[in-house]
Backbone as a chain_set.jsonl record, in Angstrom:
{"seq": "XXXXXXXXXXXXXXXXXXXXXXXXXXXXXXXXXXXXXXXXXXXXXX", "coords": {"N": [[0.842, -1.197, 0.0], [0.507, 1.985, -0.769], [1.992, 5.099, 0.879], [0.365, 8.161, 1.708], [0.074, 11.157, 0.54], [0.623, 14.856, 0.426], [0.577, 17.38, -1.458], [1.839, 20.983, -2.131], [3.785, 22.432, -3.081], [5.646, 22.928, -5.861], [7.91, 20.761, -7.146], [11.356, 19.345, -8.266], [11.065, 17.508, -11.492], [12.476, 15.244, -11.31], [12.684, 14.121, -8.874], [9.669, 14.161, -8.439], [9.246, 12.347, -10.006], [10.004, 9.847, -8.541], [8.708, 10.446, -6.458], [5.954, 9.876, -6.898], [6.405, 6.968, -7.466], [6.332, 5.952, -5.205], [4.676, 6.99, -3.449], [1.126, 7.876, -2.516], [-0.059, 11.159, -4.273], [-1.605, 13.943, -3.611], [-2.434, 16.738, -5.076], [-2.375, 20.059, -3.633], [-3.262, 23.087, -2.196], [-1.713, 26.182, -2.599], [-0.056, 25.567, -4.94], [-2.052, 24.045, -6.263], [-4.228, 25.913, -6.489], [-3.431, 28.319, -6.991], [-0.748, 30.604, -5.993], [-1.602, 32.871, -3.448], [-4.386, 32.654, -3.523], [-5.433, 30.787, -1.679], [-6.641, 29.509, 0.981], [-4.55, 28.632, 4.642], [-6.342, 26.957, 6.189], [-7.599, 25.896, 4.006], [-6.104, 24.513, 2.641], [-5.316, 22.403, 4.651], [-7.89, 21.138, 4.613], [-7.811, 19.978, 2.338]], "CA": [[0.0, 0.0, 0.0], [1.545, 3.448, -1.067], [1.828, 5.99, 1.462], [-0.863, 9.211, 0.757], [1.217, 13.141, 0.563], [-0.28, 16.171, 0.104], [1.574, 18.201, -2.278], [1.622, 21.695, -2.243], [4.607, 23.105, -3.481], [6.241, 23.017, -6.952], [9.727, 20.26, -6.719], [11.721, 19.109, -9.799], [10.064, 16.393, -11.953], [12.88, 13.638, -11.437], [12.594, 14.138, -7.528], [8.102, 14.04, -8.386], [8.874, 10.625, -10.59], [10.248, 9.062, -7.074], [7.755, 10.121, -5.111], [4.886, 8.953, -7.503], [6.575, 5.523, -7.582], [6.208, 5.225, -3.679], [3.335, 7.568, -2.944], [-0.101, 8.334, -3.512], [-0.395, 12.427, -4.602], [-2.931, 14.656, -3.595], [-1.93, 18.086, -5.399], [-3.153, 20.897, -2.931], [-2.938, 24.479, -1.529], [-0.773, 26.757, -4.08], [-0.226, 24.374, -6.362], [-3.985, 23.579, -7.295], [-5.312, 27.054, -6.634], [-2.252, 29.419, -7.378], [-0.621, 31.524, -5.083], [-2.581, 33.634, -2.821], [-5.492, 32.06, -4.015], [-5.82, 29.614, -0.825], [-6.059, 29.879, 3.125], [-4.116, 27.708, 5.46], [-7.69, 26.213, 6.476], [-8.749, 25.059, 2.994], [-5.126, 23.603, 2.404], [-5.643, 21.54, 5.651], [-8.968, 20.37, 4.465], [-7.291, 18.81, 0.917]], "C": [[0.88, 1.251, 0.0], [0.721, 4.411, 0.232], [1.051, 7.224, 0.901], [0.403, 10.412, 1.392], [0.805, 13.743, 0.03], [0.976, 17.283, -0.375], [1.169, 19.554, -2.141], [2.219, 22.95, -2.68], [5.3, 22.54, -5.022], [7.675, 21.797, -6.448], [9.684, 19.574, -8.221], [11.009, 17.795, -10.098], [11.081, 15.571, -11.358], [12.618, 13.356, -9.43], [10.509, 13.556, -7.025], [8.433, 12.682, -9.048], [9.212, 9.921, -9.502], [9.599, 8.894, -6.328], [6.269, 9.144, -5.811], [5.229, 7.467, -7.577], [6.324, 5.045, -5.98], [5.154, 5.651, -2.778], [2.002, 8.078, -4.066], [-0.632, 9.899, -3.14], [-1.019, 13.023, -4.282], [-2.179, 16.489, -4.085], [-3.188, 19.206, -4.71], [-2.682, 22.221, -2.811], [-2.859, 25.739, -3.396], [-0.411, 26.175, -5.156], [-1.121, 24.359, -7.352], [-4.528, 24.682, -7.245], [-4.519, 27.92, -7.128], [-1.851, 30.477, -6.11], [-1.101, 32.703, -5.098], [-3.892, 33.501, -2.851], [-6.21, 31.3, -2.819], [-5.385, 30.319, 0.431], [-5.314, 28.633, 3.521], [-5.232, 26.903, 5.503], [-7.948, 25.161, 5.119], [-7.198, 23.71, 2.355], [-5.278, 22.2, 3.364], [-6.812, 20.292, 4.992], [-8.742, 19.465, 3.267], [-7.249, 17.861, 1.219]], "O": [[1.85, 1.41, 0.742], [-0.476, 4.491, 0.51], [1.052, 7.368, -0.321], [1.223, 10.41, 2.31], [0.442, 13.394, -1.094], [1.928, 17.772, 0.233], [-0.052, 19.596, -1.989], [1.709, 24.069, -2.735], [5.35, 21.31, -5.011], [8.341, 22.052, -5.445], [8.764, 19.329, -9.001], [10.47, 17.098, -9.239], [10.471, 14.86, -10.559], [12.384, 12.231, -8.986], [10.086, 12.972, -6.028], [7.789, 11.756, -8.554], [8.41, 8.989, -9.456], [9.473, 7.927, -5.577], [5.752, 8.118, -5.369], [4.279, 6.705, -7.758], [6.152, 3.867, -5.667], [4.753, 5.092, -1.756], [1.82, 8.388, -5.243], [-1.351, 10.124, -2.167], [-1.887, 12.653, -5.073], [-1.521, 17.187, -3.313], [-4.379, 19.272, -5.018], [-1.619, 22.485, -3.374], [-3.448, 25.93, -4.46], [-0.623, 26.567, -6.303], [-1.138, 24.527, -8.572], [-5.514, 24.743, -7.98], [-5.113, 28.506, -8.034], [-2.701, 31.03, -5.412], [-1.178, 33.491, -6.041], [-4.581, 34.266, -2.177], [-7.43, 31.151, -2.871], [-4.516, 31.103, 0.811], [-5.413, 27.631, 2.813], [-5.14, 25.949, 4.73], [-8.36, 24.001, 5.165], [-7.281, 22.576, 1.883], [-5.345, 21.082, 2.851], [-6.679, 19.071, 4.911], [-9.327, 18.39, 3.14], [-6.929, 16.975, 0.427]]}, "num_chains": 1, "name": "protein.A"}
């Protein structure tokens, strides 16, 4: 069973192909909304 990680920052792809081989993704916060776009709160709730 792959570990779950809540992404929320930008990191280089070959460092993101590693983690996708050992975890399961949830792209959140700044990331998925764009910066300034998101509260602490709604990041939490991802």
């Amino acid at each position: 069973m792959k570990k779950k990680m809540a992404l929320c920052t930008p990191i280089p792809e070959k460092q993101m192909e590693y983690i996708l081989e050992q975890c399961e993704v949830t792209i959140c916060g700044e990331l998925k909304h764009g910066k300034g776009n998101v509260t602490e709160e709604m990041t939490r709730e991802e």
